[in-house]
C-alpha positions as MATLAB code, in Angstrom:
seq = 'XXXXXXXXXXXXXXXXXXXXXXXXXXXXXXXXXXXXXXXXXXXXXXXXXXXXXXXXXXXXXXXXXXXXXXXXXXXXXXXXXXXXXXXXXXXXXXXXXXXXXXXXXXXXXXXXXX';
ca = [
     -29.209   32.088  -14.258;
     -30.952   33.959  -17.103;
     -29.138   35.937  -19.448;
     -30.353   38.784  -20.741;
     -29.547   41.264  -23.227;
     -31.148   45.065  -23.147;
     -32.569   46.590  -26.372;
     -32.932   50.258  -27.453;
     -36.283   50.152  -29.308;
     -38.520   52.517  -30.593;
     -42.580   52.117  -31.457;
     -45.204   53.036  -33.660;
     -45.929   56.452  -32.248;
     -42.456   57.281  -32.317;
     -41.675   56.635  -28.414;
     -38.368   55.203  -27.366;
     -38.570   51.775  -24.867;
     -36.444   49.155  -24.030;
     -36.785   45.029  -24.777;
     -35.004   42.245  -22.876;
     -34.273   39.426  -24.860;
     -33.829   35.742  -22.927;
     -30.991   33.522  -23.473;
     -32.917   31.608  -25.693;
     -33.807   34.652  -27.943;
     -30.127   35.187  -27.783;
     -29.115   31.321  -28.386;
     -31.564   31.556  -31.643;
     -30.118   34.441  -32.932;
     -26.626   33.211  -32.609;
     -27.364   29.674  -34.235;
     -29.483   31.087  -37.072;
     -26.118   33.396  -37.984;
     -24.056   30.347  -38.293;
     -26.556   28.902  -40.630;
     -26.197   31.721  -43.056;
     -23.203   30.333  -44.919;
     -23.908   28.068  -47.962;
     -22.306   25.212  -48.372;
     -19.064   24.547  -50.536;
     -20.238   21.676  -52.301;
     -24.005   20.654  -53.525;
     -26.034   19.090  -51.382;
     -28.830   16.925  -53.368;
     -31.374   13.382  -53.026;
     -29.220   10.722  -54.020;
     -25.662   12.362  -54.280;
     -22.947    9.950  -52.761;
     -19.927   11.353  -51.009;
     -16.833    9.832  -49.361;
     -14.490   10.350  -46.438;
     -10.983    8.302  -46.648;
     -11.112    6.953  -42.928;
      -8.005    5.262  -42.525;
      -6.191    5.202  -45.919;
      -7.789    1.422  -46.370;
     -11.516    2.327  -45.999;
     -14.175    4.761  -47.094;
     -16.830    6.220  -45.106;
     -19.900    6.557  -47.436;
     -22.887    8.719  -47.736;
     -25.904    8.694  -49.485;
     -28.540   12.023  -49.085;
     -31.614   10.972  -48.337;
     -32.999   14.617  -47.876;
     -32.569   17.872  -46.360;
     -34.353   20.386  -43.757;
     -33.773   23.550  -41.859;
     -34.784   23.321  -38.075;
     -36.799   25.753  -36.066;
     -33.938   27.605  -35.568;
     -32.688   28.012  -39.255;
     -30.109   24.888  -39.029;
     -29.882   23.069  -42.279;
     -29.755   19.474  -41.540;
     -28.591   16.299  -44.044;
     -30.185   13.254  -43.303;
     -28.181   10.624  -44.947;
     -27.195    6.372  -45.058;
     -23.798    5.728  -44.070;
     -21.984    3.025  -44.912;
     -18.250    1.875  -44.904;
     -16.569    0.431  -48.067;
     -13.298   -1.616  -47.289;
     -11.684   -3.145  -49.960;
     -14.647   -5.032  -51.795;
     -17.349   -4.831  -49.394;
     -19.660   -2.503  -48.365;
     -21.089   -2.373  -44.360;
     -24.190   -0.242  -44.193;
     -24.360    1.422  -40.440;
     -28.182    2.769  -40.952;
     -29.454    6.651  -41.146;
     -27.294    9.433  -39.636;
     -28.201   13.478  -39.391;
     -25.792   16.092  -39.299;
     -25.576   19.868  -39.165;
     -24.660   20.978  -43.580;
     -21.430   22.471  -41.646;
     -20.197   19.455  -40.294;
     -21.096   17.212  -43.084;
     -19.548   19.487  -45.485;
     -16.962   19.187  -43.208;
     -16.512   15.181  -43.185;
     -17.659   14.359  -46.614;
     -15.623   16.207  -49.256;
     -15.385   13.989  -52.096;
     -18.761   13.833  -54.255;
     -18.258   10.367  -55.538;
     -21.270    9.399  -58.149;
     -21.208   11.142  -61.512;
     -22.760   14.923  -61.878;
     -23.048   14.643  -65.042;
     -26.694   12.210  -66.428;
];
């Protein structure tokens, strides 16, 4: 079942019509106003960030890069790894939504200053 959504607009010669938008129109629109936010912490190449996991290891990630999908997501592709006491487990490349990574990874953990 399509959804669709009825819009009041009005063209060049001045003449008032109506639009119907899909549900993907309306699923675009929606997802590309969630993207709008910034986020809270900087998101650059090479930056490492951390997420305590159980209160004995670290979750770790290292950017790789950044993109915005076709629908205005910002993505951060990134290598995760795990450090537990003195080793470090890599577990390959992840992608996640800037949201949720901001989310996870809160602690920026290599130096910001050169």
């Amino acid at each position: 079942m399509e959804t669709t959504e009825t819009t009041e607009t009005t063209g060049t010669t001045g003449t008032t019509g109506t639009a119907k938008m899909g549900s993907f129109t309306l699923l675009r629109k929606w997802l590309s106003r969630s993207a709008d936010s910034e986020p809270l912490i900087s998101i650059e190449p090479g930056a490492l960030y951390g997420h305590m996991v159980d209160g004995r290891s670290v979750e770790l990630a290292r950017i790789i890069d950044t993109a915005t999908d076709e629908f205005g997501i910002r993505h951060v592709r990134f290598q995760l790894g795990y450090r537990y006491q003195h080793k470090i487990v890599e577990a390959g490349e992840r992608t996640l939504a800037v949201p949720s990574f901001t989310a996870r990874f809160t602690q920026r953990l290599d130096s910001l200053s050169d």
